[in-house]
ZAMARGU-4260 file (C-alpha; in steps of 0.2 Angstrom, whole numbers, plus 5000, padded with zeros to 4 digits):
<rodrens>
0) 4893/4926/5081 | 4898/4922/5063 | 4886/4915/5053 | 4886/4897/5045 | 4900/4894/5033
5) 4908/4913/5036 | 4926/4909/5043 | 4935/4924/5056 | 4951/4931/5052 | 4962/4941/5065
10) 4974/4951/5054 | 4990/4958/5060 | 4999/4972/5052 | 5020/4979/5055 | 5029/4980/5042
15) 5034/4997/5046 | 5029/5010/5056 | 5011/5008/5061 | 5006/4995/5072 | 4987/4987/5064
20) 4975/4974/5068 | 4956/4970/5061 | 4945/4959/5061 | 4936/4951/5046 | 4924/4937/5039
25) 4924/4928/5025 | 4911/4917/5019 | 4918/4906/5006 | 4907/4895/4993 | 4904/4911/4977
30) 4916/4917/4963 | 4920/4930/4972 | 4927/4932/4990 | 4913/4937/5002 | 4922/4948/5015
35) 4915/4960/5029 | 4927/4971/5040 | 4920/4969/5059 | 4935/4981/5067 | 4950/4991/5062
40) 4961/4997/5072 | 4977/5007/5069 | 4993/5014/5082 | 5002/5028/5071 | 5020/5032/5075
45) 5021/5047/5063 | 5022/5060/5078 | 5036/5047/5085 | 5046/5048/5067 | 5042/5065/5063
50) 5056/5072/5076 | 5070/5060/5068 | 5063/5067/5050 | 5062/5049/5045 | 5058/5031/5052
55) 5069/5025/5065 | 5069/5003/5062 | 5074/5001/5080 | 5062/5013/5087 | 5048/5008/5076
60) 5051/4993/5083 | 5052/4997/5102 | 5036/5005/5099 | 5028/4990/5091 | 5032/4980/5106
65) 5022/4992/5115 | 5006/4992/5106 | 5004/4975/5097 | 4995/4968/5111 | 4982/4983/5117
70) 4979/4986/5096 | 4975/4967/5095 | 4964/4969/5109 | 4956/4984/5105 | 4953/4975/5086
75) 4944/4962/5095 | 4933/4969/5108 | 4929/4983/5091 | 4923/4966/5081 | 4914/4960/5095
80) 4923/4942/5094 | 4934/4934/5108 | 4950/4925/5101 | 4943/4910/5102 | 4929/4913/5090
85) 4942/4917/5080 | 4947/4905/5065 | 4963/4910/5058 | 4976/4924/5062 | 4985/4933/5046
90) 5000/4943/5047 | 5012/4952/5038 | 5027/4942/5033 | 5036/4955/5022 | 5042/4966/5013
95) 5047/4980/5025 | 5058/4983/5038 | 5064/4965/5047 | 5064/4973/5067 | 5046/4978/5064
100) 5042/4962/5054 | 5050/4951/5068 | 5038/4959/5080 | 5021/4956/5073 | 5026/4938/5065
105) 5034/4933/5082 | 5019/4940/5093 | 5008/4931/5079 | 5016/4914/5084 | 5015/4915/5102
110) 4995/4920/5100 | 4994/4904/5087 | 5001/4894/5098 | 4993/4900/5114 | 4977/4899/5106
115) 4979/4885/5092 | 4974/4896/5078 | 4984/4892/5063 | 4992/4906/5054 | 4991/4915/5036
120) 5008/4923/5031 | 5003/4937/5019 | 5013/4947/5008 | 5011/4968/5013 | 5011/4969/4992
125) 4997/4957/4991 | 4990/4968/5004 | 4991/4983/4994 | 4985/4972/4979 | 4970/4967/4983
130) 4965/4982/4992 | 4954/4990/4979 | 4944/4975/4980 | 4938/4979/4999 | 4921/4986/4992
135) 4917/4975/4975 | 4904/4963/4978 | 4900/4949/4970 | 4887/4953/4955 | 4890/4939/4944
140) 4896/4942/4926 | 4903/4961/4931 | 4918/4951/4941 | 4923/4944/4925 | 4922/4965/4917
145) 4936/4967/4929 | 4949/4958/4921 | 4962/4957/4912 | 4967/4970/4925 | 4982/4985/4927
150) 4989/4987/4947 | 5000/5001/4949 | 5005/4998/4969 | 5015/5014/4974 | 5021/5015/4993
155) 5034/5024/5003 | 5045/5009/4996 | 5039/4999/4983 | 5033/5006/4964 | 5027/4989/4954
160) 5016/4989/4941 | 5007/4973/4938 | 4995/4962/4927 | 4979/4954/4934 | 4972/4940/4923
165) 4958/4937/4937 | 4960/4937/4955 | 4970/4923/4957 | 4981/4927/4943 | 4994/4942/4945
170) 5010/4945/4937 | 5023/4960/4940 | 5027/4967/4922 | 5040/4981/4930 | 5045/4990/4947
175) 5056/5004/4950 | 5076/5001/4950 | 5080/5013/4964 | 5069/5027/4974 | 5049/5022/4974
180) 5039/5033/4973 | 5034/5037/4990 | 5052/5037/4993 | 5054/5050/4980 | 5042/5061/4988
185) 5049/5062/5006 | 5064/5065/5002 | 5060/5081/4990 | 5050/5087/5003 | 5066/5085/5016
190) 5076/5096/5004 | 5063/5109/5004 | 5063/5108/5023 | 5045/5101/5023 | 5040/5091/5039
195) 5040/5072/5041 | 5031/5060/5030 | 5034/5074/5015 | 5020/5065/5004 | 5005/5075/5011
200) 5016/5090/5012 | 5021/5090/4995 | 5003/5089/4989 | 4997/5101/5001 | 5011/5115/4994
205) 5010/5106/4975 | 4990/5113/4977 | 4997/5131/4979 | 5009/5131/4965 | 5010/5128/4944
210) 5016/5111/4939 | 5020/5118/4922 | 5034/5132/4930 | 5049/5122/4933 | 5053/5106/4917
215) 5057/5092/4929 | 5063/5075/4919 | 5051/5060/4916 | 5063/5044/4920 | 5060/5030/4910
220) 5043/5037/4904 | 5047/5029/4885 | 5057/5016/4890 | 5053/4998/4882 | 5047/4992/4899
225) 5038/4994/4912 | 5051/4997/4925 | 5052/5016/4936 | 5067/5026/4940 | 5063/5041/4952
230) 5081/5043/4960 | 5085/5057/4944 | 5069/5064/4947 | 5074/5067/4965 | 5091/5073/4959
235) 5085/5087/4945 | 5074/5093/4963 | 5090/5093/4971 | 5101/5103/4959 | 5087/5115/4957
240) 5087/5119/4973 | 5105/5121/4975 | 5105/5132/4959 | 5092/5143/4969 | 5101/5142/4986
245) 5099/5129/4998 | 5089/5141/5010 | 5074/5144/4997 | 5062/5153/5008 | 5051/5159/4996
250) 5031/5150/5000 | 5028/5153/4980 | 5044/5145/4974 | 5042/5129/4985 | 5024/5127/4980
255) 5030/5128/4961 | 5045/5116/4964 | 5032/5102/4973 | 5021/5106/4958 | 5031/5105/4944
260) 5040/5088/4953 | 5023/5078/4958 | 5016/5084/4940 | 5033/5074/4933 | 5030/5060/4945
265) 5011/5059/4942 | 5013/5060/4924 | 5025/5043/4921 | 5016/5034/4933 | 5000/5038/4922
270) 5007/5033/4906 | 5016/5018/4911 | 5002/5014/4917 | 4991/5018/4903 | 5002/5010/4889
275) 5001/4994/4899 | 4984/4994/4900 | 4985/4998/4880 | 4997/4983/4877 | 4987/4968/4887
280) 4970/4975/4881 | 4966/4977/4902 | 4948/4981/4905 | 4953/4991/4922 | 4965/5000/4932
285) 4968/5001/4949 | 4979/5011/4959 | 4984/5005/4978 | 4997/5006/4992 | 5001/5026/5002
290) 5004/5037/4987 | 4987/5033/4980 | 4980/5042/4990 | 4987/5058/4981 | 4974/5067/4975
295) 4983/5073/4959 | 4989/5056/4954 | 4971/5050/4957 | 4961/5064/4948 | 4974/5059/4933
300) 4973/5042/4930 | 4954/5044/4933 | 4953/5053/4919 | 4966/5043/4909 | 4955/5030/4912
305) 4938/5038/4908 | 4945/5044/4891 | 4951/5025/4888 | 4934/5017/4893 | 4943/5010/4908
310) 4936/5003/4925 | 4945/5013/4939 | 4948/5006/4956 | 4957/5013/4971 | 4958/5010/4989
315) 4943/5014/5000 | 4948/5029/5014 | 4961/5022/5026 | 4964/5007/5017 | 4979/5019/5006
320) 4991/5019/5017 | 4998/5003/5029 | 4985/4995/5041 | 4978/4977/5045 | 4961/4977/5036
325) 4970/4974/5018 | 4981/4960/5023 | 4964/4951/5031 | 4957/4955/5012 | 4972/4946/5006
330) 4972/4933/5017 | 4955/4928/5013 | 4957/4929/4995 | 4972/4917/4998 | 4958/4906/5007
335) 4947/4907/4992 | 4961/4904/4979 | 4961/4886/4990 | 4975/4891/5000 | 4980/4879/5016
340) 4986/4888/5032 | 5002/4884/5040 | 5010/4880/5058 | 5019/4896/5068 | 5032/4885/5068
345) 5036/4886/5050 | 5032/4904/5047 | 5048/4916/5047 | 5047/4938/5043 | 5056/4940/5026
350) 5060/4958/5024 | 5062/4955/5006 | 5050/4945/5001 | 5045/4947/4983 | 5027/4949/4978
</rodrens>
């Protein structure tokens, strides 16, 4: 039972290829968002996508017809809360990919209808977003230390760098024109014949090798903004390869090629980053979204930021990559920042809804 004053979010979570729910209060009334995660819960389809080498909309979608209810079910016998102690239902409106979107805002509907819940849409960016914040308690005058704030959000499709002036002001100063970054690293690791998602694969062989061997291009890295471009990236891989044979067998060669390319990678992202940080005297960075969890691109701005004096935030374990608990996070900083739910009725997936 929630206390007095804490409100219930049941968050739902499809914007691609994994089907999420959580549970999560919020007790309103500080400066800062008082939230506790009750339940998580999350269906992967990677073993489903992993024999197509890439995510299959249509399939992704089939399968999230199949597990939106048990996941929903699962999150709320996990939180220990039946739906109707349940104050508000948050889902995903977009970004992502519309047959998967369609499935988790429609099933949101029916349930907020079936159980008069009204309904938070949330943007999967402002997901990704807010992420970091999952573990930063309120301690008085260190919220205000956090900002002005720098937010690199890089995912399998988005790369957006972004200004935080506090927590309920944001601003996206650039995002990448073509590839993401994400984007960038699966298909590298599809020309190198790496298994499906290539990001962790990438890093695993990048570990082996010298990011120094092969001089990849930086794309953009000392352009006058703050935009990314990873598709030439992706080509120079490409050519190398081809230069080399397209059936590259050698273990050593690979691993330098996934080196020298997440060095490249890693070092725009850290110094777009860096000189944004630089230009609107931030006092923090924060890193969020599936490629955040790279270990290479964490250990970097980490020290980036150490050398700068810089606050450094990054998503808690499992909160990288897609799943249900950040967009309760975001929902319930949208309930703090006064937002007012709306009727199902009126909520419709937007697959390219901007943050």
């Amino acid at each position: 039972m929630a206390k007095k004053n804490t409100k219930t979010i049941l968050a739902i979570e499809t914007s691609c290829d994994e089907t999420a729910a959580a549970v999560l209060e919020y007790t309103p009334g500080s400066k800062w968002p008082q939230i506790t995660t009750r339940s998580s819960v999350i269906n992967s389809q990677v073993k489903l996508h992993s024999k197509m080498g890439g995510v299959v909309p249509e399939a992704a979608a089939r399968a999230h017809v199949k597990n939106i209810r048990p996941v929903v079910e699962s999150a709320l016998k996990a939180s220990g809360y039946k739906l109707k102690a349940i104050d508000y239902i948050a889902v995903t409106q977009g970004p992502g990919l519309i047959p998967s979107l369609i499935v988790g805002v429609e099933f949101a509907k029916a349930l907020g209808l079936a159980a008069q819940k009204p309904l938070i849409p949330v943007n999967h960016m402002l997901g990704h977003l807010y992420s970091p914040f999952s573990r930063v308690k309120d301690k008085g005058s260190r919220i205000k230390d956090l900002f002005p704030m720098i937010a690199l959000i890089v995912s399998g499709g988005h790369t957006i760098l972004a200004l935080m002036k506090s927590h309920k002001q944001y601003k996206v100063l650039g995002q990448t024109v073509d590839d993401a970054a994400g984007e960038a690293f699966d298909k590298v690791a599809k020309l190198l014949g790496l298994p499906y998602p290539g990001g962790p694969e990438i890093s695993r062989l990048a570990a082996k090798g010298n990011p120094r061997a092969i001089k990849f291009p930086r794309p953009m890295l000392n352009a006058k903004n703050y935009d990314f471009s990873f598709s030439g990236l992706k080509t120079a891989v490409l050519y190398f390869v081809k230069d080399k044979g397209l059936g590259i067998r050698s273990i050593g060669l690979k691993a330098d090629i996934c080196a020298s390319f997440q060095a490249a990678a890693v070092d725009v992202l850290v110094q777009k980053t860096l000189r944004a940080a630089r230009e609107f005297k931030a006092k923090s960075i924060s890193i969020s979204g599936g490629v955040s969890a790279n270990q290479t691109l964490r250990a970097a701005m980490q020290a980036a930021c150490t050398e700068q004096h810089l606050e450094f935030f990054v998503p808690p374990a499992g909160l990288h990559t897609d799943n249900a608990e950040m967009i309760g996070i975001a929902a319930a900083f949208k309930l703090h920042q006064g937002f007012r739910p709306v009727p199902g009725a009126d909520l419709k997936a937007d697959s390219n809804l901007a943050l």
